[in-house]
N, C-alpha and C positions, 0 to 999 in steps of 0.2 A: 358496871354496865352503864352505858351513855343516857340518860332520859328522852335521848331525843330519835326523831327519824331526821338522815341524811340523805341528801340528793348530790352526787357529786355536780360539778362547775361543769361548764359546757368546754373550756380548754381539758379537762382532766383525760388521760389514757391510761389504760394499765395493758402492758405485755403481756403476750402469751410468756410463762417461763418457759425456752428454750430448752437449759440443761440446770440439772439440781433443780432445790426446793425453793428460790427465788424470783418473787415477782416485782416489776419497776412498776411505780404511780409517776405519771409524769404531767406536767403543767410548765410553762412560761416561765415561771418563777419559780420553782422547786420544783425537784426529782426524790425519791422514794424507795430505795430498796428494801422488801417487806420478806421475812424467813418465812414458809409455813412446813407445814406437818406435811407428811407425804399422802395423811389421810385426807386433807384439805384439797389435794391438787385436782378433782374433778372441780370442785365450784369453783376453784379461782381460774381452771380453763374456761369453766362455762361462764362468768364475770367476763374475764379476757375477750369472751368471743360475743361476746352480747354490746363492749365497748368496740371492736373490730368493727361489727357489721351496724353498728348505731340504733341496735332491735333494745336498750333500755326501755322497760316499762314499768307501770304503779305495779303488776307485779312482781317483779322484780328487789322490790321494795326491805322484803328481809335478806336475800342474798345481797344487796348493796349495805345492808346496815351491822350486816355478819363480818362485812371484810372494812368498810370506812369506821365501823362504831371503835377498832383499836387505832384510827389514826385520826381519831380527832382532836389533837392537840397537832396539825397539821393544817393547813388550810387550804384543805381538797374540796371542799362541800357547801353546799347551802344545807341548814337548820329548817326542817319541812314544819312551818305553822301546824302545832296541834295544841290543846286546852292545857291550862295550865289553872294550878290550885285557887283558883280566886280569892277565898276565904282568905286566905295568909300573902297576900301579894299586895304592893303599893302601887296606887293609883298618882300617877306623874299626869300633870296637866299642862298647858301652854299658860304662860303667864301673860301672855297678848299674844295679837295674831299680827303685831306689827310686821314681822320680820320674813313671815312665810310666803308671802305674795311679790316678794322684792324684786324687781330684776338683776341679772348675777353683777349690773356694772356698782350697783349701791348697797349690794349687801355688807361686805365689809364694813364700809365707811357709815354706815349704820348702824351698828356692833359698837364700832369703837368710839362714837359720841358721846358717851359720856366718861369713856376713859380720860385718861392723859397722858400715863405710857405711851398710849400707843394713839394717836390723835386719830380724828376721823381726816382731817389732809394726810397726814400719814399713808391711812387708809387708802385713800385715793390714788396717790403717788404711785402706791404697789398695785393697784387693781389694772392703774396705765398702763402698766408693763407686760399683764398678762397678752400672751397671745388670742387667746379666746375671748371671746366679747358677749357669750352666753351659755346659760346651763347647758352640760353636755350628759350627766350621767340622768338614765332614763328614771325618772322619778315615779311616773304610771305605773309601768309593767314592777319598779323595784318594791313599790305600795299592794300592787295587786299580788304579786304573789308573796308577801308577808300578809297577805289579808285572813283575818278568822273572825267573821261573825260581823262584818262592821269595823273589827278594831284591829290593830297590825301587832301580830304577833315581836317583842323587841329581839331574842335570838336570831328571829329567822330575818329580820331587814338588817340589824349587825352582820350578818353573812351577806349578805349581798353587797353591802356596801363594803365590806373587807374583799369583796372579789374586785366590786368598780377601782378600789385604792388601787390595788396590786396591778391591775389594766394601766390605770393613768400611770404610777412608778414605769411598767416598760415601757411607757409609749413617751412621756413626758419628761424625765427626770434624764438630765443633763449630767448626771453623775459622774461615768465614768469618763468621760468626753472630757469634762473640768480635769478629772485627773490623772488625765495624760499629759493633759498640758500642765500643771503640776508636775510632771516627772521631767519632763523637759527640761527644766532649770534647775539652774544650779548655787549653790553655795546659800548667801544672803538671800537672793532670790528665791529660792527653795525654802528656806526656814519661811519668810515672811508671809509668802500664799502657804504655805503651812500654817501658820501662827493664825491664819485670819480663820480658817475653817474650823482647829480647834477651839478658836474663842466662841465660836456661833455656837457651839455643845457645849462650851463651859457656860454661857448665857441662859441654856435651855437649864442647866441642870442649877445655876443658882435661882433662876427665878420657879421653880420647879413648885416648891414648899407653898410659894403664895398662888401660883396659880392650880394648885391641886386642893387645898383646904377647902375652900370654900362647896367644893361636892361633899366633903363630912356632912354639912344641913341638907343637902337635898337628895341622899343616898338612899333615906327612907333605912328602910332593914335592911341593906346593902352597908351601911355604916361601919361594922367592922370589919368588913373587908375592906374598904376603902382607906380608911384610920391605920390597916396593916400596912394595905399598899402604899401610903404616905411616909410610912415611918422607914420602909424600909430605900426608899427613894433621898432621903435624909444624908447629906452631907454627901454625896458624890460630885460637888462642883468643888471638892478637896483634893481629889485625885484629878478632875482635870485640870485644877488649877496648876499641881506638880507639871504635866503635861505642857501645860502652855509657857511656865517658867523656863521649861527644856528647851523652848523655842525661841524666845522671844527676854529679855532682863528687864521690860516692862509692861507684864498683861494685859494690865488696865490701860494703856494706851492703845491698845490694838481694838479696832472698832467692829461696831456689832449693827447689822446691817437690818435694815427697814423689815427684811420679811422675817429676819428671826426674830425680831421683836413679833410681829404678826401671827405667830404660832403659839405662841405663850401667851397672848393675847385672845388668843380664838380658846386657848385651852381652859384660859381662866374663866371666860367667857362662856364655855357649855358649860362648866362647872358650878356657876351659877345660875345657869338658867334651864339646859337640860339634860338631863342625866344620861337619856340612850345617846346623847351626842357625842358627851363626856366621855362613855364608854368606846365607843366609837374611835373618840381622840385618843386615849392608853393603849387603842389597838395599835393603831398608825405606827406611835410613838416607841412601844416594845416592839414592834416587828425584830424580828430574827433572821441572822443574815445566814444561821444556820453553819457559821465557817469557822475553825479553828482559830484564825485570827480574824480580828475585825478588819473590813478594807480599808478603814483610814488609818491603821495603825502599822496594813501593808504597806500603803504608801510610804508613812513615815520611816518603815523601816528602810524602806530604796532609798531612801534619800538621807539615809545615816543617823535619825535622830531615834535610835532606838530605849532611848530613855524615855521621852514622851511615847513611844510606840506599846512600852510598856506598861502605861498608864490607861492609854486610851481601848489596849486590850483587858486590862483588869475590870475595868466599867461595865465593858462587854458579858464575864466571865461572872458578875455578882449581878447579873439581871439576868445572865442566863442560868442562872443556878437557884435563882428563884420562881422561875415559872411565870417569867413578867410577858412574856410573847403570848401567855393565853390568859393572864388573871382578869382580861379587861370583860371576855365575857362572862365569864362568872359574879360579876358587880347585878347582872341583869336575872338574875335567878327569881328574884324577890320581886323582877317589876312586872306587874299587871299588863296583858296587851293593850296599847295608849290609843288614843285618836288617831286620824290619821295627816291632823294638820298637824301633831306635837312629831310623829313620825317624819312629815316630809319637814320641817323646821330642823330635825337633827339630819337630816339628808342633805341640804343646804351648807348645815353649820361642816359636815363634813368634806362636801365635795370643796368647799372655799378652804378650808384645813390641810386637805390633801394638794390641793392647786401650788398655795404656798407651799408648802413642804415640797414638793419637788422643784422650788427654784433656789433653795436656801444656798444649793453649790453654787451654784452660778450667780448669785449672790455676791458671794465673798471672792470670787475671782474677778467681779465687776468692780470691789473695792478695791482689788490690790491692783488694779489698772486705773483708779482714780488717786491713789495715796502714792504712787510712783515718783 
């Protein structure tokens, strides 16, 4: 049984079931087919029709948690703020309030001064590029309703902000659009915008190790789950490396582009500094495509390099066989409801994480039109 109350999303529907014992949950980004009992089928008509006519209320509150509490390892729902065990829970604090009052054009390049990887002109370069020119995900209303007591419950703002993600991904992410034109070409053409896109995932996954350790010290009681999650993330830039050998007979020459450096960069960077961010970040980052094949390995197969296809779907198939799409928020069990400047700091660190990650395709098809 789930610990928690759920609220589903405002995109969320679920059908009347028509015929037999099958109801659809449906959203933007994933659909739902759920079996029930024939003894079930008055509530989930009466669910059905409470979602029909948009009559949802707080009392409604256990029939919504009777039928979302088996699908939450789905990501249908907001985490409804309520008390959690104090006595046994880590208090996470803001190590400075530098970074929470930034504007969105200096926050990056902020972040990464004191790196080197990843430089704060770096920084800069990629912030130029975004289309947008200030925060857009509502931080108020995402603060006020994770609110309990003062302090912001971290489950319930992880849900919210895994709903703003999923919003920008349809609305922002240039994905499939890159990879059509990717399909378009042919032969050499084809292997090389291939060869650039897998090296952007073989990048994430070798730098993977250093940019995830560093949340082992600031996990609090989270620490063995995180030291699991680390260990089991361990050597997957082995297998894409197979992948990109399939493509290309020199890896390491094939370049790795400003924002995927900037992701692994952000990643290291909650990981050091704040942990609901962090968590935040393993969500993005396991997201689940929910498909029998992964799309870039569809790609690949169109376009004949089914050897790297088969690589890039094994990566797929041992994080999906781990339960990597939800282990990010179970990291948060052990953490204490935080402030709400440490909250809107991991709201920042995420909406800039997410920005970058949906340009990383387009990206690499900006290189293979510069290295031409």
């Amino acid at each position: 049984m789930s610990p928690f109350f759920y609220w589903p999303y405002d995109e969320v529907t679920l059908d009347r079931p028509a015929e037999g014992n099958v109801a659809e949950v449906k959203t933007p980004w994933l659909s739902a087919r759920v079996t029930f009992k024939e003894e079930d089928r008055e509530k989930i008509e009466r669910l059905a029709s409470k979602f029909a006519d948009q009559s949802l209320s707080a009392q409604d509150i256990e029939l919504i948690n009777w039928f979302f509490g088996e699908l939450d390892h789905y990501s249908f729902c907001y985490i409804v703020p309520a008390p959690k065990n104090s006595e046994t829970l880590d208090q996470h604090k803001l190590k400075n309030s530098s970074l929470v009052s930034l504007p969105f054009a200096d926050f990056l390049r902020s972040s990464a001064e004191p790196s080197t990887e990843f430089t704060a002109a770096d920084a800069r370069m990629v912030t130029e590029q975004f289309k947008q020119t200030d925060w857009t995900w509502d931080a108020k209303a995402a603060l006020e309703f994770a609110q309990l007591e003062g302090k912001i419950h971290p489950e319930s703002l992880f849900t919210v902000v895994r709903r703003f993600h999923l919003l920008d991904v349809l609305e922002k992410d240039e994905g499939k659009e890159k990879f059509a034109f990717i399909e378009s070409l042919e032969g050499s053409d084809f292997a090389r915008a291939a060869s650039l896109l897998v090296r952007q995932n073989h990048y994430v996954t070798q730098k993977c190790q250093e940019s995830l350790l560093p949340a082992v010290v600031t996990a609090g009681r989270a620490k063995p789950l995180v030291e699991a999650f680390v260990k089991e993330e361990n050597g997957h830039d082995l297998i894409l490396n197979v992948a990109l050998k399939a493509l290309t007979p020199d890896p390491q020459t094939v370049p790795v582009s400003l924002q995927t450096k900037a992701i692994m960069h952000l990643l290291k960077f909650a990981a050091e500094r704040n942990f609901l961010a962090f968590a935040m970040a393993i969500d993005f980052f396991e997201r689940s495509s929910y498909e029998d094949i992964d799309p870039l390995a569809q790609l690949l197969i169109k376009g004949g390099f089914d050897k790297a296809a088969k690589q890039i779907n094994r990566h797929m198939e041992i994080n999906d066989a781990g339960g990597h799409e939800n282990v990010a928020c179970s990291f948060l069990e052990s953490m204490a409801p935080c402030d709400p400047d440490y909250a809107l700091e991991a709201l920042r660190i995420a909406e800039t994480l997410t920005l970058v990650m949906n340009s990383i395709t387009s990206s690499a098809i900006d290189l293979y039109h510069r290295t031409r």
